[in-house]
C-alpha positions as CSV (number, residue, x, y, z in Angstrom):
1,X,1.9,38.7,73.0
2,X,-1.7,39.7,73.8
3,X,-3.0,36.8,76.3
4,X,-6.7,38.3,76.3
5,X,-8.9,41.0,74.7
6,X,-11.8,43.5,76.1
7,X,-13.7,46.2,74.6
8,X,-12.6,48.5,76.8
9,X,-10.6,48.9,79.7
10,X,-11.3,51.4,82.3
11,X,-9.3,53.1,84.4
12,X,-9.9,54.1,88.0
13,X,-12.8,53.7,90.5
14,X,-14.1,57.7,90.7
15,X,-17.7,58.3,89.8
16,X,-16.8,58.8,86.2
17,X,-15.1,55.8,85.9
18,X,-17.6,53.4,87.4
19,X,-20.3,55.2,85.1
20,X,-19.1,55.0,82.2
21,X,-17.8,51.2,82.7
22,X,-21.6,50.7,84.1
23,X,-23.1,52.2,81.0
24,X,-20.6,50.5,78.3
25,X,-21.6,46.9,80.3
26,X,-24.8,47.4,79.9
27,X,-24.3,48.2,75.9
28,X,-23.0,44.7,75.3
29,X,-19.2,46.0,76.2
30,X,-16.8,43.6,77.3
31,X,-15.3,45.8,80.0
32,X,-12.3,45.4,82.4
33,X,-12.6,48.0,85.2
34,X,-8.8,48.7,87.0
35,X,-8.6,50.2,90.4
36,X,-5.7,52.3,89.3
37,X,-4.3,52.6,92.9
38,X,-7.7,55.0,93.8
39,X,-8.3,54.1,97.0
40,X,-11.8,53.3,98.3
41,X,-14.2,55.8,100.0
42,X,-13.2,54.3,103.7
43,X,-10.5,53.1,106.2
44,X,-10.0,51.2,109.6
45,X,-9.0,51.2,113.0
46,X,-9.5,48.6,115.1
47,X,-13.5,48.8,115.2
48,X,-13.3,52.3,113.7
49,X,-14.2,53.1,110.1
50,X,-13.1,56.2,109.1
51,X,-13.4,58.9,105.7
52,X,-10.5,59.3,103.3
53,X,-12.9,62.0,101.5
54,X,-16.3,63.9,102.3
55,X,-18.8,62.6,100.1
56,X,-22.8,64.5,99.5
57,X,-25.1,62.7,96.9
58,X,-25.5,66.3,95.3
59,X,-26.7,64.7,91.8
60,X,-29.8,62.7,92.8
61,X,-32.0,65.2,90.8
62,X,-29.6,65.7,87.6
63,X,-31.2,64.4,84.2
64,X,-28.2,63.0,83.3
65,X,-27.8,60.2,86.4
66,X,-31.7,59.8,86.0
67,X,-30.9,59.0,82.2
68,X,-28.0,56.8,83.7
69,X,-30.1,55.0,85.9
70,X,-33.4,54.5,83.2
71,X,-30.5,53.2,81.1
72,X,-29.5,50.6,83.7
73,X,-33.3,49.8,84.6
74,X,-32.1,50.3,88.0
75,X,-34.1,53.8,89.0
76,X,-36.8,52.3,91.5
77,X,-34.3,50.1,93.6
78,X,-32.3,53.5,94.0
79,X,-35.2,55.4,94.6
80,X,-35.6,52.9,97.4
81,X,-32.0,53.3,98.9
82,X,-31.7,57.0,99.2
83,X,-33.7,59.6,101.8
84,X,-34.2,63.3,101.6
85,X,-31.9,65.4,103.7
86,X,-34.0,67.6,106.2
87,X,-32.2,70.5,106.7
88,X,-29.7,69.9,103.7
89,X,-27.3,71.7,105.4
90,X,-26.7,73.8,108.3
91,X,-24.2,77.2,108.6
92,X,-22.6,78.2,111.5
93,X,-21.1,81.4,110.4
94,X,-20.7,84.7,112.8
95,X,-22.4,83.0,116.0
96,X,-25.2,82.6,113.6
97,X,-26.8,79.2,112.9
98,X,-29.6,78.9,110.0
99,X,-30.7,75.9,109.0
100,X,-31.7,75.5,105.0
101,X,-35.0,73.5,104.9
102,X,-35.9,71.7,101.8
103,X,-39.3,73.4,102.6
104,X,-39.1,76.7,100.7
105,X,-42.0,78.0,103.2
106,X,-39.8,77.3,106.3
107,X,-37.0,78.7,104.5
108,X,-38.5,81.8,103.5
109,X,-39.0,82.5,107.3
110,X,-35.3,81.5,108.2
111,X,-34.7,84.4,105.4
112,X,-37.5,86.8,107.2
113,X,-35.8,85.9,110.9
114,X,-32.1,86.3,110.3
115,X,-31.7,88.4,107.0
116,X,-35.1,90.8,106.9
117,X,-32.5,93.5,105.4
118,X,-31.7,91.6,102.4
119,X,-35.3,89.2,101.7
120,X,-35.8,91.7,98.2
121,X,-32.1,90.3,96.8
122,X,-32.8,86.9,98.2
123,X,-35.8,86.6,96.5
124,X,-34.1,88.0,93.4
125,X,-31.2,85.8,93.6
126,X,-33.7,83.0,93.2
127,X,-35.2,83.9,90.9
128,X,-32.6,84.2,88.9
129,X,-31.7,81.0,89.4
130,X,-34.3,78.7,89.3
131,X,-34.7,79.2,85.5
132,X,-31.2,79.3,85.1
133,X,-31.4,75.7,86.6
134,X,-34.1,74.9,84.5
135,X,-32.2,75.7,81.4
136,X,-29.7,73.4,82.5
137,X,-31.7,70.6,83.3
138,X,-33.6,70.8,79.5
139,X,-29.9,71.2,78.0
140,X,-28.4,67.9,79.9
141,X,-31.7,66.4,79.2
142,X,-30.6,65.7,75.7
143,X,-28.2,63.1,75.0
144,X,-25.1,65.4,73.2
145,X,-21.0,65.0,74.0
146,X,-20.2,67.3,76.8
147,X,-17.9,69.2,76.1
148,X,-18.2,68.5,72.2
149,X,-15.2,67.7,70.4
150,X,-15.9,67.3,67.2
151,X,-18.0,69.4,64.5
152,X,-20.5,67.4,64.6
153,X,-20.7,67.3,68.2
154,X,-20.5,71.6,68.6
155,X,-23.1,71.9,66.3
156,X,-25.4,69.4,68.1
157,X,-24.5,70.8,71.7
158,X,-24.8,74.5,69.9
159,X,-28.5,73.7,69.4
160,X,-29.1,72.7,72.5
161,X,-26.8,75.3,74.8
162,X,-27.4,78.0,72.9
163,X,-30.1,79.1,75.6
164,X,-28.1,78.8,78.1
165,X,-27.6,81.4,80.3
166,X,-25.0,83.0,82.7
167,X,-22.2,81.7,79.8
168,X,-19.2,83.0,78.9
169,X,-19.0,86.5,77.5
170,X,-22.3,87.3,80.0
171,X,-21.0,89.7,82.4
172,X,-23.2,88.7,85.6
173,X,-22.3,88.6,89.4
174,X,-25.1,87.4,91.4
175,X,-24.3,88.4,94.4
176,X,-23.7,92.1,93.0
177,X,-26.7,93.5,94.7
178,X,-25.3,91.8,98.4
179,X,-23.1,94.2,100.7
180,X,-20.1,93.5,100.5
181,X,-19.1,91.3,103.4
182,X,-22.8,90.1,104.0
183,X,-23.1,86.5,105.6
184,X,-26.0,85.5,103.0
185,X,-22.9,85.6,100.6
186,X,-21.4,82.5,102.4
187,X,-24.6,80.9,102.4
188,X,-24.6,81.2,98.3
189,X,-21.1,80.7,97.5
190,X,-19.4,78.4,100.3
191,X,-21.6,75.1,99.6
192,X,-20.3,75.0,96.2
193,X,-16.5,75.4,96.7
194,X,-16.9,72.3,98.3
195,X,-18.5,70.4,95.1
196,X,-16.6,72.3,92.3
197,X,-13.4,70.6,91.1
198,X,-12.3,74.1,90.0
199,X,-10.2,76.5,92.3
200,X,-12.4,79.2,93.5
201,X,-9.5,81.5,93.6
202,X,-10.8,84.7,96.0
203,X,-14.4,82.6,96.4
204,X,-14.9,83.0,92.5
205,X,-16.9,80.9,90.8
206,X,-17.9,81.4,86.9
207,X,-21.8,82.3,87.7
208,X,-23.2,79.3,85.8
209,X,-21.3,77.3,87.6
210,X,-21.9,78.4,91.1
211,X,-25.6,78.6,89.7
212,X,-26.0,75.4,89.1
213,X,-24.0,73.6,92.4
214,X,-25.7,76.4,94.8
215,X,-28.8,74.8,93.2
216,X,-27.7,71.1,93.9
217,X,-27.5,72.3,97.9
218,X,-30.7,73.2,97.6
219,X,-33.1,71.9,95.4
220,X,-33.3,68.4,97.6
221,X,-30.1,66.3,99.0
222,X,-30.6,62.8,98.9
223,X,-28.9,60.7,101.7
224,X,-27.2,57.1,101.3
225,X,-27.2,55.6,104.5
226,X,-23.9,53.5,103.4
227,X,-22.3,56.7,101.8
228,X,-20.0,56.5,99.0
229,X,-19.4,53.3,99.9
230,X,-22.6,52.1,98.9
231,X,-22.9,54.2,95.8
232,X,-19.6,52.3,94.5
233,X,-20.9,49.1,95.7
234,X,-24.0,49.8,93.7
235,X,-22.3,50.5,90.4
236,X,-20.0,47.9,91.2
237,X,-22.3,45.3,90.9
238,X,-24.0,47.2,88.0
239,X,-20.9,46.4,86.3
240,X,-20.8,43.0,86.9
241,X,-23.9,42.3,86.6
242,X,-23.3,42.7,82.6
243,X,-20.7,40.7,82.4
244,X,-18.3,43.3,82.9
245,X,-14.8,42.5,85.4
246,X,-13.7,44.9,88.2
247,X,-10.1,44.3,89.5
248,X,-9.5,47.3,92.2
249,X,-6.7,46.0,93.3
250,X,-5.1,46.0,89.7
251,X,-3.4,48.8,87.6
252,X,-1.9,49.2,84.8
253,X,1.8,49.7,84.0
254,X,1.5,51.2,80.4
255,X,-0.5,51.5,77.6
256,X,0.1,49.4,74.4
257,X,0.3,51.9,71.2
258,X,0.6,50.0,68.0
259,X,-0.7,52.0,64.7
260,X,-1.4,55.3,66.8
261,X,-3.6,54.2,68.5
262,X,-4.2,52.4,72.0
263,X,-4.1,48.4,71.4
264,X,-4.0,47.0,74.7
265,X,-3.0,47.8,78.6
266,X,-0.4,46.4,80.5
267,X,-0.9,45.4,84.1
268,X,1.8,45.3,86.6
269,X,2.6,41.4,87.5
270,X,1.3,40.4,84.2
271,X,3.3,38.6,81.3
272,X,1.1,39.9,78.4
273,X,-0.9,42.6,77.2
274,X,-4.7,42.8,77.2
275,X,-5.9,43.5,74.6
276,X,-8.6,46.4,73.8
277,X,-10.6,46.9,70.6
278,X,-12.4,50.1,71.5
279,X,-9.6,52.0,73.9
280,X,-9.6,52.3,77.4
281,X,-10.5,55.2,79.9
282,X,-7.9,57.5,81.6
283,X,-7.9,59.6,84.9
284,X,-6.6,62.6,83.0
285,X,-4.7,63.9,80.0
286,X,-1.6,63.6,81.8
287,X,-2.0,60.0,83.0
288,X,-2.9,58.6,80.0
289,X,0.2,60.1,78.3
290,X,2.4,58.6,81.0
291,X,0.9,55.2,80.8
292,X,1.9,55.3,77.1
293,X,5.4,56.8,77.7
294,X,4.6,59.7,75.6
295,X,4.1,57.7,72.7
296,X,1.0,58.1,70.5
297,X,0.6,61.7,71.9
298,X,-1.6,63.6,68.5
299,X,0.2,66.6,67.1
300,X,-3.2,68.4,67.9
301,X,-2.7,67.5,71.9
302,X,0.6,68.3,72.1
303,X,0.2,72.0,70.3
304,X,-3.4,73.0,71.8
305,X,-4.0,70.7,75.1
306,X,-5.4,72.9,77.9
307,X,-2.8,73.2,80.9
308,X,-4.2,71.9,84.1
309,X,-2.8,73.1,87.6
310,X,-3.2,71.4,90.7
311,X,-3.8,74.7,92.8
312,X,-5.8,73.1,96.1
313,X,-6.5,70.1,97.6
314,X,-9.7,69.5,99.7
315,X,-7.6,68.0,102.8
316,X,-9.5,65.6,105.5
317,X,-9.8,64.6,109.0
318,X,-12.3,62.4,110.3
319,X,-12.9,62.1,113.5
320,X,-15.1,59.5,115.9
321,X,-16.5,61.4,119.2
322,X,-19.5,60.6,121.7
323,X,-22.7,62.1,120.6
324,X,-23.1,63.7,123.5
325,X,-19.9,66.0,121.9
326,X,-22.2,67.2,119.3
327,X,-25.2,70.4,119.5
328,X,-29.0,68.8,118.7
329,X,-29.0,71.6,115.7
330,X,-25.6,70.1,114.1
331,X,-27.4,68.5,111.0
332,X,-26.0,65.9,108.6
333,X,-24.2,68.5,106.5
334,X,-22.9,71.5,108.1
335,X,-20.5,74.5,106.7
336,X,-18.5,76.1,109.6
337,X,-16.8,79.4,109.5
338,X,-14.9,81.9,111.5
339,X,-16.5,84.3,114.0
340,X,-18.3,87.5,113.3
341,X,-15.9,90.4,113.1
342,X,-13.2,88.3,112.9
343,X,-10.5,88.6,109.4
344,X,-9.9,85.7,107.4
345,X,-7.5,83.3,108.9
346,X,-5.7,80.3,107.6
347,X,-5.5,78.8,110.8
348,X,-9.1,79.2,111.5
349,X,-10.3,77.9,108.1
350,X,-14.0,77.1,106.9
351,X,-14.7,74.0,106.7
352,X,-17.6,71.4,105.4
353,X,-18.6,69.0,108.0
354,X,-20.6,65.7,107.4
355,X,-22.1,63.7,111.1
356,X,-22.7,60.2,110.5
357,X,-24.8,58.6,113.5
358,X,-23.4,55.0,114.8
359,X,-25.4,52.4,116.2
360,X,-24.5,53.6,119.9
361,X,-23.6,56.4,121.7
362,X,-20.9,57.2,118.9
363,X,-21.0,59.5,115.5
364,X,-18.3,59.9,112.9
365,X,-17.5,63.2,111.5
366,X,-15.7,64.1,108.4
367,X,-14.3,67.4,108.2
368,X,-12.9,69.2,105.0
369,X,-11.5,72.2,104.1
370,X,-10.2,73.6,101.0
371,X,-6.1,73.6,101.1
372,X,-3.9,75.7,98.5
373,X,-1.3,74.4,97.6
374,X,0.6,77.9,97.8
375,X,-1.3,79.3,100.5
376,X,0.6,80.2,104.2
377,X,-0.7,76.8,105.6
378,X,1.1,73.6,104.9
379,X,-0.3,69.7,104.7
380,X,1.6,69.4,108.3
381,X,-0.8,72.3,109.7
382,X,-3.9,71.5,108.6
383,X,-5.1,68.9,110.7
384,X,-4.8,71.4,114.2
385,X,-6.4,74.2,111.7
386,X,-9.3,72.3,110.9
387,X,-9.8,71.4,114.7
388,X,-9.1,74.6,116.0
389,X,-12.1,75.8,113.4
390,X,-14.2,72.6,114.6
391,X,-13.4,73.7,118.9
392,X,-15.2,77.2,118.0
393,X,-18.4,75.7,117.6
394,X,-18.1,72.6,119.1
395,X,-16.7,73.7,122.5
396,X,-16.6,69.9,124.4
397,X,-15.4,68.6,121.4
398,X,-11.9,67.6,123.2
399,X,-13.8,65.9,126.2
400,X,-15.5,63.3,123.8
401,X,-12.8,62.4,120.9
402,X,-12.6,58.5,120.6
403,X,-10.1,59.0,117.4
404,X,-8.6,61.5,115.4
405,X,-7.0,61.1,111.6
406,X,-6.2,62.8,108.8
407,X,-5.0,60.2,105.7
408,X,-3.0,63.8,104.1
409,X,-0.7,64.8,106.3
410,X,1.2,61.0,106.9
411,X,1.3,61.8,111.4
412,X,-0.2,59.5,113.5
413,X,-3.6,58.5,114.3
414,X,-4.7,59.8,118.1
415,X,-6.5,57.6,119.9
416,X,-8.0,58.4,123.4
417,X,-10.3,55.6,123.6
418,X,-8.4,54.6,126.4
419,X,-8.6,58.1,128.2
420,X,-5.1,59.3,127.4
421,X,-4.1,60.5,124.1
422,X,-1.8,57.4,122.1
423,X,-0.4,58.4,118.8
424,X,-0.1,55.3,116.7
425,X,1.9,54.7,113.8
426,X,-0.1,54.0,110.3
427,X,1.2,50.9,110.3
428,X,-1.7,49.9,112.5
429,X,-4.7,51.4,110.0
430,X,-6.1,48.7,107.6
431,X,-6.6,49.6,104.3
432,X,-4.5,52.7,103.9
433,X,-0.9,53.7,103.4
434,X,1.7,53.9,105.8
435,X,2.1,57.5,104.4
436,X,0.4,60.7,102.9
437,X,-2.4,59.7,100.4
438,X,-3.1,62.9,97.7
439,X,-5.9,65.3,98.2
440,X,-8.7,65.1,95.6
441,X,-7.7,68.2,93.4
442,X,-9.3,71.5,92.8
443,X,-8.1,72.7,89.6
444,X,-6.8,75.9,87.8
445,X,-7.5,75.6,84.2
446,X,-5.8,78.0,81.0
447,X,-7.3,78.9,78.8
448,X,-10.4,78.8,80.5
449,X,-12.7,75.8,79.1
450,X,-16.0,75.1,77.3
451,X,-18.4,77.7,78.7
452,X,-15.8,78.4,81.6
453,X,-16.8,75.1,82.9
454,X,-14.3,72.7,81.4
455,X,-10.9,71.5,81.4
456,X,-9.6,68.9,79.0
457,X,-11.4,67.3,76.4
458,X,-13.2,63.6,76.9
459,X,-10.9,62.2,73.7
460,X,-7.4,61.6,75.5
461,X,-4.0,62.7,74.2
462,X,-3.6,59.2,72.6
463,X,-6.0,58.3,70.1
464,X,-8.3,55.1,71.4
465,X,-8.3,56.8,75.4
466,X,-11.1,58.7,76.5
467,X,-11.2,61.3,79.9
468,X,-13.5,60.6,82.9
469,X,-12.8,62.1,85.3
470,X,-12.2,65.9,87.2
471,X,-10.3,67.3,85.1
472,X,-12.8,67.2,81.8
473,X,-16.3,69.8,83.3
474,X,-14.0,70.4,86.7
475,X,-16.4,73.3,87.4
476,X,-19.7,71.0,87.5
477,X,-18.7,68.9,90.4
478,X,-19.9,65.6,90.3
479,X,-22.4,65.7,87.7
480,X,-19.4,67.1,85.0
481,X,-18.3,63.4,86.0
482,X,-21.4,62.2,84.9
483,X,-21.5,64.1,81.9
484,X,-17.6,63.0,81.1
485,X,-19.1,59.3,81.5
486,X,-22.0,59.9,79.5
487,X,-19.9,61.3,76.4
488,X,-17.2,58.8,76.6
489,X,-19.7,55.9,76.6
490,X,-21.9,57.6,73.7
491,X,-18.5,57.9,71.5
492,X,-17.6,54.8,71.9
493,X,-20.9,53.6,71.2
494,X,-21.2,55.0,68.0
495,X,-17.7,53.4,66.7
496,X,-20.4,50.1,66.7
497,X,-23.3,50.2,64.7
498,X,-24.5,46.3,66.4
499,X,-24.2,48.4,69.4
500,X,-25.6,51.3,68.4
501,X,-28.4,49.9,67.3
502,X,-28.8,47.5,70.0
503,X,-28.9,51.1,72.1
504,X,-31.8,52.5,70.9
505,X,-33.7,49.4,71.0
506,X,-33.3,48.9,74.6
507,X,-34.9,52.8,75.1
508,X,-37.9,51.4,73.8
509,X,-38.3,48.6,76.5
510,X,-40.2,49.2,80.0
511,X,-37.8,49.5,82.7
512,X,-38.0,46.6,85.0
């Protein structure tokens, strides 16, 4: 017995998810928005806040969350709650330290003081890709399914992508011209494994891809001074600001499948079904067919559905230390490596590390690094791999640690706020598990997707579900979750001509 009834019904709290339910909202949806069990951005310890996940606001310039934000009529007050990031990031690579500017001028004599042998390729590699870039940004401009699904939809996106370059069948390495070994290379090449949601198997990225996210790094980082926190917060209330409900502490058990389709969700605790006229949003392929117990499943998704593998993790440890632990030139963003000379070691990993200033004489840092799954070092060894990596460059780092966590690995927080090192059970951390949480997943996907950059397609396994999250443009990062949002909320859209056409009226309104 159906007790209630929403449009849709959205699953998760990822930057897809809260996108898309944002958008739909603001169309006149009725919207239900489920936690799903995702956990939010941050934890506690006593007075502690600490990072379950490294989060850079590497979008702020993509067409698609400016469209986003016209559409909610909410692009001055974000204007107004972000910064520019100056330097956008720092690397420490080799016992050298370069700082990336967002001034090209000052970066051009970073270039000139640490790399004068290779300025001619630099200056080559960008100018390849600044137009490449600017092809992008006219393509996702243009408001087309991405990645299509239907005929209409390739043909639409076929116009528009069609002078795209760097796709597949383009054979085209830009590094190529670099020696082999060359530290510029990590500059190019490391920022991005740390945004793509694809496994950069051997540092390979497909060369659009790695185009476009070496091109978020640097075309201008926005800051949010609340973090990821305040970017859900802010959609959040986007939501329900339209009338839509957010229940994150809510899931749901199953998916109700009557006529082939998806009629309703189940929640956990709940007597009845809600009821959903337009289908709800999944996580992935995978759990959208498990909510419905396999039932519903199309012919066509269970013949030709792409296979995603979970082949690495980005695994976590945040840390609180006394400022006083951390160099002057340590920036907001910073990409660490091993030292010059030195072979590649698991136990000395690279890793991407974010300082967030406190009130007093206390930062937090979040430190990630990219963890195979069947690589020689296991979930238990990570957290003394990324430290050991951390020590090299921050030499009193010991001397000033306050706390110590990883929320992977399930061991014990260290505290030495006390002076001696306590190891304290999880049972004492608010707002986590008393276990190992999962790693957000880099994925391996065959056969390789639309333009090598995608994974699954936005319409689920079951007919009525709809995919936003990593798995759908994995390669793009956090703006292939805005495009997954973006596509799900246009499809859905066009299933209701009131809505439709109550759509393109509101384009032609001032944005207030």
């Amino acid at each position: 017995m159906t007790a209630r009834y929403f449009d849709v019904v959205v699953l998760g709290r990822s930057l897809g998810a809260l996108s898309a339910a944002a958008l739909l909202a603001r169309r006149d949806f009725r919207v239900l928005l489920l936690g799903q069990g995702q956990r939010p951005p941050s934890y506690e310890y006593e007075r502690f806040r600490l990072k379950r996940r490294a989060f850079t606001l590497l979008f702020g310039s993509s067409p698609v969350w400016v469209r986003l934000l016209h559409e909610l009529a909410q692009s001055q007050r974000f204007r107004r709650m972000v910064s520019p990031l100056d330097p956008m990031f720092v690397m420490s690579s080799g016992g050298r330290h370069i700082e990336v500017p967002p001034d090209m001028e000052l970066f051009v004599r970073e270039i000139d003081r640490e790399f004068p042998e290779v300025r001619q390729l630099v200056d080559e590699l960008y100018a390849t890709i600044a137009p490449v870039n600017a092809a992008v940004d006219a393509v996702f401009e243009k408001d087309a399914v991405w990645p299509p699904g239907t005929l209409w939809e390739r043909i639409e996106t076929r116009r528009s992508g069609s002078t795209l370059p760097l796709t597949r069948g383009a054979e085209s390495d830009l590094l190529a011209k670099f020696p082999v070994g060359h530290p510029y290379r990590e500059i190019v090449t490391l920022p991005p494994q740390f945004a793509t949601g694809l496994f950069a198997s051997g540092d390979y990225l497909p060369p659009l891809a790695l185009a476009r996210l070496h091109g978020s790094w640097t075309r201008g980082i926005q800051c949010l001074e609340g973090g990821e926190d305040e970017l859900e917060e802010f959609l959040l209330e986007r939501i329900e600001a339209h009338g839509g409900e957010c229940r994150l502490s809510h899931r749901a058990a199953s998916l109700v499948v009557r006529l082939g389709k998806i009629a309703g969700v189940l929640e956990e605790g709940e007597g009845g079904a809600t009821g959903t006229d337009s289908g709800a949003t999944a996580p992935s392929g995978d759990a959208g067919a498990d909510l419905s117990g396999g039932g519903g499943v199309s012919p066509g998704a269970r013949r030709d559905w792409p296979r995603l593998t979970a082949s690495a993790g980005r695994f976590v440890v945040s840390l609180v230390v006394k400022k006083r632990a951390l160099p002057d030139p340590l920036g907001a963003e910073a990409f660490l490596t091993g030292r010059a000379g030195a072979r590649p070691d698991p136990r000395h990993p690279s890793v991407h590390l974010q300082r967030m200033d406190g009130p007093d004489d206390e930062a937090t840092l979040v430190a990630e690094t990219v963890l195979p799954v069947r690589g020689p070092l296991t979930v238990l060894e990570a957290r003394e791999a990324v430290l050991t990596t951390l020590r090299e460059h921050l030499p009193f780092l010991d001397q000033h640690v306050l706390v110590v966590d990883s929320p992977h690995d399930g061991l014990p927080l260290l505290d030495k706020t006390r002076g001696t090192a306590r190891e304290m059970d999880r049972i004492h951390l608010s707002g986590t598990t008393a276990g190992a949480e999962p790693m957000q997943w880099l994925w391996s996907v065959e056969p390789a997707g639309y333009l090598d950059l995608g994974g699954e397609p936005i319409r689920g396994p079951v007919p009525g579900s709809y995919l936003v999250g990593s798995t759908v443009l994995p390669a793009l990062g956090q703006e292939g979750h805005l495009l997954a949002a973006w596509g799900a909320a246009r499809i859905i859209t066009q299933k209701d001509k009131g809505r439709q056409k109550m759509r393109r009226q509101m384009w032609t309104k001032i944005e207030t």
